[in-house]
C-alpha positions as CSV (number, residue, x, y, z in Angstrom):
1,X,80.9,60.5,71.2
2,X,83.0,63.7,70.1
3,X,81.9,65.6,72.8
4,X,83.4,62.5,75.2
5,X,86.4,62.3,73.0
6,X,87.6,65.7,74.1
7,X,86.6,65.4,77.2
8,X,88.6,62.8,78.0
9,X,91.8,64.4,76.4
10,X,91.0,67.6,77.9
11,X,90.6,65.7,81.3
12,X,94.0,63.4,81.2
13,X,95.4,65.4,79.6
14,X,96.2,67.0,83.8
15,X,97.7,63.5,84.9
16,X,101.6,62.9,85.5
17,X,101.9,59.8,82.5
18,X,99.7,60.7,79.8
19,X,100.9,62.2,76.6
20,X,98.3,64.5,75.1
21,X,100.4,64.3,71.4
22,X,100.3,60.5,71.0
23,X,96.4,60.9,70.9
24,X,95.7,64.5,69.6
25,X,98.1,64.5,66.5
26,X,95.7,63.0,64.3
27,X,93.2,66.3,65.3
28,X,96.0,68.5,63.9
29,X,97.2,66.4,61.0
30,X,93.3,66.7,59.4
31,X,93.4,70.5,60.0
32,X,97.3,71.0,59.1
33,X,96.1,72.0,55.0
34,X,93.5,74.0,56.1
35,X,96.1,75.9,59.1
36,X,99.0,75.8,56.3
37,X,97.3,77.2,53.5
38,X,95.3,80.0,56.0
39,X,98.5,80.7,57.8
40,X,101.2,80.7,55.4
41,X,99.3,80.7,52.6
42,X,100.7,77.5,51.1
43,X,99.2,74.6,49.6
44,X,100.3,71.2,51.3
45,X,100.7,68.3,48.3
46,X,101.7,66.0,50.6
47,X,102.5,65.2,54.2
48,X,104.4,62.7,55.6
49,X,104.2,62.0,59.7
50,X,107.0,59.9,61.8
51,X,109.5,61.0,58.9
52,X,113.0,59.4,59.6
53,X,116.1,61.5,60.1
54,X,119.1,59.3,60.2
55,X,121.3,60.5,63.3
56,X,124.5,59.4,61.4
57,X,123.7,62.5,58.5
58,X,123.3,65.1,61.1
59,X,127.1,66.9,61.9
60,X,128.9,66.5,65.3
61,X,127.5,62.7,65.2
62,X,128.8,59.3,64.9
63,X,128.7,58.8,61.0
64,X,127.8,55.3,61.2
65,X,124.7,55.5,63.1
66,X,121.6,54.2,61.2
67,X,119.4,55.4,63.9
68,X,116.9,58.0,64.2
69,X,114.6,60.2,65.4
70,X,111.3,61.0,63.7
71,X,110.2,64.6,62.7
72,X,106.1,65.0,63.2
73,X,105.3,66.0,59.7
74,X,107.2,66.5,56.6
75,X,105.0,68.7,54.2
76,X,106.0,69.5,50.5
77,X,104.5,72.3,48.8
78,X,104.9,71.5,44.5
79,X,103.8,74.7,44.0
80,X,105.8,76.9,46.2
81,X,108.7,74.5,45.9
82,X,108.7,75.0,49.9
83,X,109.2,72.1,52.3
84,X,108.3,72.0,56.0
85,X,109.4,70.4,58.9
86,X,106.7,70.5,61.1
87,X,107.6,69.6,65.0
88,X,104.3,69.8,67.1
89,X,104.4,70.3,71.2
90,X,100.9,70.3,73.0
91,X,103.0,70.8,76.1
92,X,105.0,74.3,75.5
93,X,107.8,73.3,78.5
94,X,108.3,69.7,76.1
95,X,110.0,71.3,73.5
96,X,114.2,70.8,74.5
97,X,116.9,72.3,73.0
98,X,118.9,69.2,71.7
99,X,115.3,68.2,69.8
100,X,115.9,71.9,67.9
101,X,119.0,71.6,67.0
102,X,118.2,68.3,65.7
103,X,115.5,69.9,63.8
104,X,117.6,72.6,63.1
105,X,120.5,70.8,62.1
106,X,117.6,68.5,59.2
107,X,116.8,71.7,57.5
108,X,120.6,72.4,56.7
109,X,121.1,69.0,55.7
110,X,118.6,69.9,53.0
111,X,116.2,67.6,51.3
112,X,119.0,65.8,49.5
113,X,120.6,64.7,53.0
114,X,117.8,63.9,54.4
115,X,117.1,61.0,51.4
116,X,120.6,60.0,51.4
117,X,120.2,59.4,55.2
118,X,116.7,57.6,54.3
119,X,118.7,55.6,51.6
120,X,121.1,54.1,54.5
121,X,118.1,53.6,57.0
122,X,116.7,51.7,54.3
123,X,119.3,49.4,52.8
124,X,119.6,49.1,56.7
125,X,116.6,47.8,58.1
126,X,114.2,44.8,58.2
127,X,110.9,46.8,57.9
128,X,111.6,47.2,53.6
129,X,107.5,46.6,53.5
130,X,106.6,49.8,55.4
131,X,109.4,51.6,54.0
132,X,108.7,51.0,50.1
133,X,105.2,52.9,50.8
134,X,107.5,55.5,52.2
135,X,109.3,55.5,49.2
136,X,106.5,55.1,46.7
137,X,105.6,58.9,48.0
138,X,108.8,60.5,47.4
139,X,108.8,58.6,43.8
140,X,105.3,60.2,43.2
141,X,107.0,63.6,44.2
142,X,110.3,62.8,41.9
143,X,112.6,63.4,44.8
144,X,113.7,59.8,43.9
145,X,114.1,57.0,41.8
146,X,113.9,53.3,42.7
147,X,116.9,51.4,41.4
148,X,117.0,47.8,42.1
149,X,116.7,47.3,45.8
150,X,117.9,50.9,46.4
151,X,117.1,54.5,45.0
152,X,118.3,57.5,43.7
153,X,118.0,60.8,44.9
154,X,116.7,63.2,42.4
155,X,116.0,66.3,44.4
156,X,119.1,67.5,46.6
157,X,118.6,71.4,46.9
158,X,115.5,71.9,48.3
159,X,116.0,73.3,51.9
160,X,113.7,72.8,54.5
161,X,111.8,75.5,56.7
162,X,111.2,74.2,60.6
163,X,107.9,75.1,62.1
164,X,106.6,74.3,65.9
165,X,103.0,74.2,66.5
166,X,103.1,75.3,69.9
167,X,100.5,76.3,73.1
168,X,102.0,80.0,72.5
169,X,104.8,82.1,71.5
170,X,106.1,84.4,74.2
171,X,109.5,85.4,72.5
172,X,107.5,86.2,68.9
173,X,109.3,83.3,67.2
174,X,108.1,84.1,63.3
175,X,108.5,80.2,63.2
176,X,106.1,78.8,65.6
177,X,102.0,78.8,65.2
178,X,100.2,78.8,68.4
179,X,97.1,77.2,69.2
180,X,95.3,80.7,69.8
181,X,96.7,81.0,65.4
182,X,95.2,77.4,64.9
183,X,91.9,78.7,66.2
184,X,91.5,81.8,64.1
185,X,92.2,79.8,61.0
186,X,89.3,77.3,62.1
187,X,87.3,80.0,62.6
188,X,84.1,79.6,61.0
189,X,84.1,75.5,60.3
190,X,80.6,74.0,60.7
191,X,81.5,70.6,60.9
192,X,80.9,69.3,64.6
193,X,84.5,67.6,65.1
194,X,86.4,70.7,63.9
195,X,84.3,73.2,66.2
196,X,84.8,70.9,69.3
197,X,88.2,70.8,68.5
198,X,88.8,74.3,68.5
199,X,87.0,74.4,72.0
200,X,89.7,71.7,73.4
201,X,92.4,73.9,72.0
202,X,91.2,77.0,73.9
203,X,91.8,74.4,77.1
204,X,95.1,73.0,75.8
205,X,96.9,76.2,75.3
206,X,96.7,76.6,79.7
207,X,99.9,75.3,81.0
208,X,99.0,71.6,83.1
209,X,101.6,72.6,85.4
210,X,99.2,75.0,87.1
211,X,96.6,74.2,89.4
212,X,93.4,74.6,87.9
C-alpha cells in the first residue's frame, strides 16, 4: 500500500488540477527533524503547520485586516534560540514573488509581531476552540501568557529565519534545501515508508512542465 501511495502522487502529480503539496506535506513534515537537525544542524522542539500571519501586521497593508495567510511550518529551536519559517514548494515555478515578500516581510516582523498579529486574529474569530490548542503550544514554549480571554506576549525579539524546501536551487540561495539535500539526509533510513519516499523525491524534483 506504500508502494501504491507514491505511485499515485508520483503519477497525478503530471495532471493540470492536482496539487502534489496538499497530499505530500505530511511526507516532509515526519522527516522535517530528521532534514533540520542533518541539514542545519538544529534540533526542532516544536513545529507548528498552517501558522497564521495576520495581513494587517505586515507593512505597506491595510492595518485593520484580520486576515491571513498561512506559513507551512513554524519551527522553534529552544536550544539554538533559532526560529524557522519554513515555506515548502513541490512545484519550483509555484513559488511567487509577493508569497516572499510576504514571508520575508514575517521574519522582520519578528516573533513578537507575529503573536500580536495572532492576538488580533484571535480576539477576532469564531474558531477560539482550534485556536486555544494553538495557543496552549506557544504557552508551553513561554512565548505567551493567557490572560482572561486574551494573552500576553512574552517573547518579542526572536527573529525568524525563512527557509524554502524546494525541487532545486539554480541561483545557490543559502536559504533553500532541495529535494536532491532532502535525500542525502535520508540516506541510509531502513524503514520502508522513508526509503520509498526518497525514491518519489528523486521523481518530484523533474519539472511537470516537461514532457516525459
Amino acid at each position: 500500500m506504500i508502494n501504491k501511495l507514491f505511485d499515485l502522487l508520483d503519477d497525478w502529480r503530471y495532471l493540470p488540477a492536482y496539487q502534489l503539496e496538499r497530499r505530500a506535506d505530511i511526507f516532509f513534515a515526519i522527516h522535517l527533524e530528521t532534514i533540520l537537525d542533518k541539514l542545519r544542524g538544529i534540533k526542532a522542539d516544536v513545529i507548528i503547520p498552517e501558522f497564521p500571519v495576520r495581513i494587517g501586521e505586515i507593512p505597506d497593508n491595510h492595518s485593520n485586516l484580520n486576515l491571513s495567510y498561512k506559513i507551512d511550518y513554524l519551527v522553534y529551536s529552544k536550544s539554538a534560540q533559532k526560529v524557522l519559517l519554513i515555506e515548502l514548494k513541490t512545484d519550483q515555478l509555484s513559488l511567487r514573488d509577493k508569497q516572499k515578500k510576504y514571508l520575508e516581510s514575517a521574519a522582520k516582523i519578528k516573533v513578537g509581531g507575529l503573536l500580536n498579529g495572532l492576538k488580533k486574529i484571535y480576539a477576532a474569530t469564531s474558531q477560539k476552540v482550534k485556536y486555544d490548542n494553538l495557543l496552549k503550544r506557544l504557552e508551553d514554549v513561554e512565548w505567551i501568557r493567557r490572560v482572561d480571554n486574551s494573552f500576553e506576549v512574552t517573547e518579542p525579539g526572536l527573529e525568524p529565519e525563512v527557509i524554502y524546501i524546494l525541487p532545486a536551487n539554480p541561483k545557490g540561495e543559502p536559504n533553500v534545501i532541495t529535494f536532491d539535500d532532502i535525500i542525502k539526509a535520508l540516506e541510509g533510513a531502513d524503514n520502508p515508508l522513508t526509503i520509498r519516499f526518497t525514491e518519489s523525491l528523486a521523481k518530484w524534483k523533474m519539472d511537470t512542465n516537461k514532457k516525459l
